[in-house]
C-alpha positions in Angstrom: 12.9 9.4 -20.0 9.5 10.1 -18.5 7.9 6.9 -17.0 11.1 5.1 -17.4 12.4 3.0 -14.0 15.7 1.3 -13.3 17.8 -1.3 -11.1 21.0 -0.6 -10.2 22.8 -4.4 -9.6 26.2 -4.7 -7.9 28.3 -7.3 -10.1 30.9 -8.8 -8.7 33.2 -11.4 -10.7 30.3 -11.3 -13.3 27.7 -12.4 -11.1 25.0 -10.1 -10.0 24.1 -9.8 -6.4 21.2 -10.2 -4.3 19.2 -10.5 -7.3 16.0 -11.9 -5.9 15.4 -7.9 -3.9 15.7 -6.5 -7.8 13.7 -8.4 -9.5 10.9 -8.3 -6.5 11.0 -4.2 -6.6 11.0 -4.6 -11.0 7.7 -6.8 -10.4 6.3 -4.7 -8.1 6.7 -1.2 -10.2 5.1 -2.8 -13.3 2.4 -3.9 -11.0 2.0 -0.3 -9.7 2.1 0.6 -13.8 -1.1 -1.8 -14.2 1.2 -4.5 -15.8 1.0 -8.5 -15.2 3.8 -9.7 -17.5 7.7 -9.6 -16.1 10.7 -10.8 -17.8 13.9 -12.5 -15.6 16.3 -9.8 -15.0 18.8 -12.2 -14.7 18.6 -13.0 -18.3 19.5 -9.5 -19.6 22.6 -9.3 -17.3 26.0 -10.3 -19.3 28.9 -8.3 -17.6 31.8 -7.7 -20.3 34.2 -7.8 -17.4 35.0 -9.5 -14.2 36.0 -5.9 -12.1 33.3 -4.4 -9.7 30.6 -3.3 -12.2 27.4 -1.1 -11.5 24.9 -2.9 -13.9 21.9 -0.3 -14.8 18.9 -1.9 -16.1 16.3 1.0 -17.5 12.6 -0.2 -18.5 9.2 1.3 -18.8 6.0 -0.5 -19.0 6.1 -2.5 -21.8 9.6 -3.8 -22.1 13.5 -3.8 -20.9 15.1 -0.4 -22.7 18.9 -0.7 -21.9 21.2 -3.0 -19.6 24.7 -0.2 -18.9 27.7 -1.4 -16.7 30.0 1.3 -15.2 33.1 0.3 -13.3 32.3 1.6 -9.7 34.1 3.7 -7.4 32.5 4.5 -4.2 31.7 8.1 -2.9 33.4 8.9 0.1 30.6 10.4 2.7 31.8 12.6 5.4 29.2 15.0 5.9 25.3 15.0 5.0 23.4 18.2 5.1 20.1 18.2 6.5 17.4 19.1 3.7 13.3 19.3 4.2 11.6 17.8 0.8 7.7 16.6 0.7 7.5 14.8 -3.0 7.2 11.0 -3.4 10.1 8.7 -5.0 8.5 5.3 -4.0 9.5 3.9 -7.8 12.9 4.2 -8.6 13.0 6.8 -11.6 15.1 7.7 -14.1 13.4 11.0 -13.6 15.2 12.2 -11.0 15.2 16.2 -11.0 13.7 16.9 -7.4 16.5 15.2 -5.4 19.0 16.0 -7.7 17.6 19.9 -7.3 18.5 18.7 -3.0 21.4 17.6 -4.1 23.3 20.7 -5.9 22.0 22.4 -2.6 24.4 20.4 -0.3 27.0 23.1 0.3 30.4 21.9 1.0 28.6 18.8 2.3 29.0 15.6 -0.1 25.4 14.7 0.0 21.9 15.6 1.7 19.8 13.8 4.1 15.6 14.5 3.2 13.8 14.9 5.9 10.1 14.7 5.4 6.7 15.7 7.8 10.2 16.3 10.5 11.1 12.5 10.1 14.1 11.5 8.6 14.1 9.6 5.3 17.1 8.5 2.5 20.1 10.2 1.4 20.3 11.2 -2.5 21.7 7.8 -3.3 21.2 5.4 -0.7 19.3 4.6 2.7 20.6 5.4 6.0 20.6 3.5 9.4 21.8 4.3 12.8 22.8 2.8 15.9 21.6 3.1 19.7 21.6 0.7 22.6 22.8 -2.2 20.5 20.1 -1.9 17.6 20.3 -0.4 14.2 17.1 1.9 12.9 16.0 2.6 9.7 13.5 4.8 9.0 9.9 3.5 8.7 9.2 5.9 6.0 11.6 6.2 3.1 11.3 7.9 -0.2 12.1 4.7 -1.5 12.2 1.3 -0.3 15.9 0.1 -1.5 17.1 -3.6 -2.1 19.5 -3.7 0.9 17.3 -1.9 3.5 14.8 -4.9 2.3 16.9 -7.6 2.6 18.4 -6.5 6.0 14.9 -6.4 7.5 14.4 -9.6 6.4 17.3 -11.1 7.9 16.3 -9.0 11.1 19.5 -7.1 11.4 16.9 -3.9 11.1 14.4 -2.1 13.1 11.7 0.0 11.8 11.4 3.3 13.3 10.2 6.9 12.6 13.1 9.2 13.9 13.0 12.9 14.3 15.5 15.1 12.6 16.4 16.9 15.7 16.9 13.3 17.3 20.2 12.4 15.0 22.3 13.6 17.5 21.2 10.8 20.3 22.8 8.2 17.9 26.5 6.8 18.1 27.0 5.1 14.5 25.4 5.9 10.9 25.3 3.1 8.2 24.4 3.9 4.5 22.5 1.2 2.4 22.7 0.5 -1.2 23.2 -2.3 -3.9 26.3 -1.0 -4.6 27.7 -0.4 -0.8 26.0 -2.8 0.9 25.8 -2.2 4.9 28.8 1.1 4.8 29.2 2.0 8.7 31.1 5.5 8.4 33.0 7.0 10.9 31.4 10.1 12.0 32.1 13.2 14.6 29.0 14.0 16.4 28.6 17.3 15.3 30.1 17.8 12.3 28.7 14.7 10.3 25.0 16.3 10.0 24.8 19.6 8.7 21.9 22.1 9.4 
């Protein structure tokens, strides 16, 4: 398990999605592991059923380890307690002790948000975004760059910015971003949605 990365696809009808964002973050770990040869992603991906599938592709340096697919059911999120942190995640890990260490620590909440150097960052499992006079922010700094936040920065529906944890409450929507959720804008009650 140690030094061992993964991709987590969203297959739908036995086609992956958004591909192109995986396979760019799988290049660009290797390259961070000192290596120069990649293999197609989309090659290793054969879902054995046409439901929603979560397709988990695990690799280290040298080659692809496993390809997994779990029928998905998405987590409902109705409270995220507020959690300070100061590691790095910037390669997504299958060594994941240190947020899931954050994560048993969420009280009744049903996840954390890290906040890092008094700046927001990502949830346990996904990236966040929030809404104020007609733009959505992300953070600038995340613990780890995912696919979607990517891919909506590029289609400039996104705005970098640093925000302050004791700033959440100045915002009127929250969006949480991953492959498997996509863009998931959750009704919140100022208040009660962020947890200190």
């Amino acid at each position: 398990m140690e030094n061992e990365f993964f991709e987590t696809i969203r297959v739908v009808q036995g086609k992956p999605l958004h591909l192109k964002y995986h396979q760019e973050r799988y290049e660009k770990t290797l390259k961070a592991l000192g290596s120069s040869e990649f293999e197609s992603l989309a090659s290793y991906i054969k879902a054995p059923s046409k439901e929603l599938l979560r397709c988990k592709i695990i690799y280290d340096d040298k080659e692809i380890l496993t390809v997994e697919y779990f029928p998905y059911k998405k987590r409902k999120i109705n409270s995220l307690k507020i959690l300070y942190a100061d590691y790095d995640y910037a390669l997504k890990a299958t060594d994941r002790v240190q947020i899931d260490t954050l994560y048993k620590k969420r009280e009744k909440c049903d996840d954390v948000l890290i906040v890092k150097n008094g700046y927001i960052t990502d949830t346990s499992i996904a990236n966040i975004a929030l809404y104020k006079d007609n733009v959505w922010y992300t953070p600038k700094d995340v613990l780890l760059a995912g696919t979607t936040r990517q891919r909506y920065l590029d289609e400039h529906k996104l705005v970098l910015k640093n925000i302050p944890v004791d700033e959440l409450d100045s915002f009127s929507q929250v969006a949480l971003l991953n492959a498997m959720i996509d863009f998931d804008i959750i009704p919140f009650t100022k208040g009660d949605f962020f947890v200190k």
